[in-house]
Structures are given as C-alpha cells and as structure tokens.
N, C-alpha and C positions, 0 to 999 in steps of 0.2 A: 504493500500500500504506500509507506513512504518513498519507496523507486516511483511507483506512478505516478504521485504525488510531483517528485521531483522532475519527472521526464514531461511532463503536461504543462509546467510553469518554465517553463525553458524560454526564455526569450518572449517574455509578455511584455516586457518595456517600461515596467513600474516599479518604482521605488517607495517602499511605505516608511512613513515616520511615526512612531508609537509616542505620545507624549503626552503628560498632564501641562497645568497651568500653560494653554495653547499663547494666553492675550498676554504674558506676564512679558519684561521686556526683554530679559535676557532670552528668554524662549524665543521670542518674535526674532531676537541678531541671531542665534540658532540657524533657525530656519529660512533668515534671509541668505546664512552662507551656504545650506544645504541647497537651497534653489539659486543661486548664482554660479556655484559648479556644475549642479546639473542643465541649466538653461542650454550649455549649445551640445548639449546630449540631446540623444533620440529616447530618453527614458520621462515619462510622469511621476509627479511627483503626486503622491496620494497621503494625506494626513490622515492618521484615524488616533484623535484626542480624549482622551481619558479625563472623563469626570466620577469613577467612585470605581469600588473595587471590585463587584461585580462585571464592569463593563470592560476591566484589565482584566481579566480571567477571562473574559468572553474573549475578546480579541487573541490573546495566548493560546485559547485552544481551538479557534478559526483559523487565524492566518496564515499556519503551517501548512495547513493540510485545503486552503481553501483555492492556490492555486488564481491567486488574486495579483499577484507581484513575485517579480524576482529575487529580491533583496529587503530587507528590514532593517532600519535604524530604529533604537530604542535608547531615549533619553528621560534619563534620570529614574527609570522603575525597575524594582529590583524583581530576579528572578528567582522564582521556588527552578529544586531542582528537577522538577516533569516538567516543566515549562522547558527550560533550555533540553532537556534529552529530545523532548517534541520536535522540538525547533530542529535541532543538529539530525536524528535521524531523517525531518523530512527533506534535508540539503537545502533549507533556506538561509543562504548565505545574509552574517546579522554582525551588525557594528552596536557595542551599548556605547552609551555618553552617560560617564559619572557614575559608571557602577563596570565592576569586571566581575566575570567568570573566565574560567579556562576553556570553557568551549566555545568562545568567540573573543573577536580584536576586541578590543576598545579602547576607549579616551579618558582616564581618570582624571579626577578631580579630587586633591585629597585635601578636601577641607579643614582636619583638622588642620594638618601642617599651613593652609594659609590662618587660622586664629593664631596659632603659635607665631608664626610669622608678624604678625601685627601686634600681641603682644611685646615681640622681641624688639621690635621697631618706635614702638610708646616707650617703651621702658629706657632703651636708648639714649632717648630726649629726654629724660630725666622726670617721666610722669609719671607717679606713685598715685594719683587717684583717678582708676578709671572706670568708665561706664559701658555697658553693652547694650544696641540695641538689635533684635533678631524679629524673625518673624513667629508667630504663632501661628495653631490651624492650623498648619499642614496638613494632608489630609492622610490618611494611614496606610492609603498604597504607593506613594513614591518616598523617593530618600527625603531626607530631612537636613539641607547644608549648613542649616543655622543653627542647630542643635550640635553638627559635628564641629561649630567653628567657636560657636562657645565653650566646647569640650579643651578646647588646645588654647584656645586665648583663657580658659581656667588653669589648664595645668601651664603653661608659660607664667602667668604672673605667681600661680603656687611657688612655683622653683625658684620664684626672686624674691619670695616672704612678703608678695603684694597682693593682698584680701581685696576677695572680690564679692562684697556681701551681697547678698538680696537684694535691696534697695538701689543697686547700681545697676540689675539687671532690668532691662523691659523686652519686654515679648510682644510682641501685638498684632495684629494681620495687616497685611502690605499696604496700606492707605498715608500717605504722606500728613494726614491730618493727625490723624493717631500718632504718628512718627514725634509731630509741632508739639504736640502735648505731652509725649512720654519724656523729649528733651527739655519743655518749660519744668516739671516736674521732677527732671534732674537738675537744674538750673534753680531750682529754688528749694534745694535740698539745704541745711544749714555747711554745710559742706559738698558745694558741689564738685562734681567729676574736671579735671584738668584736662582730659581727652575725652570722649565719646567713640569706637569703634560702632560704626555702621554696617548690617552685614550686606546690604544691596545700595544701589546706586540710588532708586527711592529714596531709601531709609536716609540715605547719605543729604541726598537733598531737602527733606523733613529737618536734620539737623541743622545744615547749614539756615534755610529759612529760619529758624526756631534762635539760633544764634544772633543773628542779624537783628 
C-alpha cells in the first residue's frame, strides 16, 4: 500500500506546508520565502493550517497516504512516533522547521540557547534587573518557543546569581496592547527591570511603544 501510495504521487507538482499560527508574522516571512523559491518552479504550493489538534492528526494520517503532493514541509508541530513511521514508509519526502526527528532533514531552532544567548548578552552590559516578556496560549499541539526561551534566559541568569522572580515574568497572548500594559506594569514596579527581553518582534514593539 505504501509503494502504491508512493508510485501514484510521483510527480503531482505540489508542495504542502503543515503549519499553525498561519496570520502570525514570522509565519507569514516563513512562507513568503517558501513561495519565492518555489515561484519559478513548476510545483504549487498548497497550505493546509492547523487550528486544534484534532485537525493535526487528521492531516498526519491523510496526507501520507492521500496522494495529494509530493513533498511536505512541516513547521513548528511536533511528531508522535506513527506519524513520522506513516510518513517515511509512505516515501513522502518531508523537511520539519523547529522541530527534528531522525527520519527527516530539518531546520532547528534551538530556543533555549537563543534565551541563554540574551541573557549572556544583558548580563554583559552590566544588567542585574531583568524582565521577560513571552507569549501565553499557545495552543497544545505545536512547540512552544517562548517557554523554551524563558527556560535558558532562566538558567543563564541562574549561573550568574541573577533572580529572576515572578513579578518580572509576563506571559500574555500576542497582542501589542497586552504587550503596552504588561511593560507599564513592569515600569511601575517599585523597582523596575533595567532590560526587558522581548520574545517576538511584536512583543519587542509593545515594549519599545510602552517605553516611549
């Protein structure tokens, strides 16, 4: 079944991209450079976006066997292990983004080491009080970067004896307004943060407005 499978999809000319958070904007440069290499290709490009975890299982145990596409790109959703054996018996050649197994390439992203990275880099400058802000909500079938970046920008400041209490943490879901208030609320701490590490470009601009 997965030979015919494989022999049947041979040169369909399609390329799928499995992804959550389709509108968020890193997603969006994503798949602006996934479609600017493919553009003077003879292949289409076909998204199939993920809103809850039912509908990533569904997709996982279709598009192996469904004879829909050539090739699969999957960003940022993790794989149980019958999914990828699925995948790899039915010879559907599959690239992940931000997540590795051994039975396909992929492109890592190793979040913790960029938190450590920005701790090591605050710390540097001579900043001993600092604040995180990350997203919350994530939903429970993709990875989680902001959880793994607050992991290493914790253990970086642990290893320098620089506490990183509760009160300097914010969580909140991606909206720049939430961002303005979680920063005025670090800002009017009796001791406010000397840095603010932002984990998205949003968040980043939420601070910077929120600063100003």
């Amino acid at each position: 079944k997965a030979e015919a499978s494989a022999r049947a999809r041979k040169d369909f000319k399609r390329i799928g991209v499995l992804t959550p958070y389709f509108t968020e904007p890193s997603f969006v440069q994503r798949m602006r450079g996934i479609s600017n290499v493919m553009m003077g290709s003879e292949y289409e490009l076909i998204v199939y976006a993920v809103e809850s975890l039912a509908q990533l299982r569904g997709y996982l145990d279709m598009l192996p066997i469904s004879r829909r596409i050539d090739g699969l790109i999957i960003m940022s959703l993790p794989l149980r292990n019958g999914d990828a054996e699925r995948i790899r018996d039915n010879h559907l050649q599959t690239i992940l983004v931000e997540y590795n197994h051994p039975f396909f390439s992929s492109i890592e992203i190793d979040n913790e080491y960029g938190g450590r990275l920005t701790a090591e880099y605050l710390l540097g400058k001579g900043y001993r009080r600092m604040a995180f802000i990350g997203e919350a909500g994530e939903p429970p079938y993709s990875l989680h970067p902001s959880a793994f970046r607050l992991t290493g920008f914790k253990q970086a400041l642990s290893k320098a004896g620089v506490p990183l209490t509760e009160e300097y943490i914010g969580l909140n879901p991606l909206n720049i307004e939430r961002v303005i208030e979680q920063t005025n609320l670090f800002l009017d701490l009796p001791e406010p943060p000397e840095a603010i590490f932002a984990c998205s470009d949003i968040q980043a601009v939420g601070v910077l407005k929120a600063a100003r």
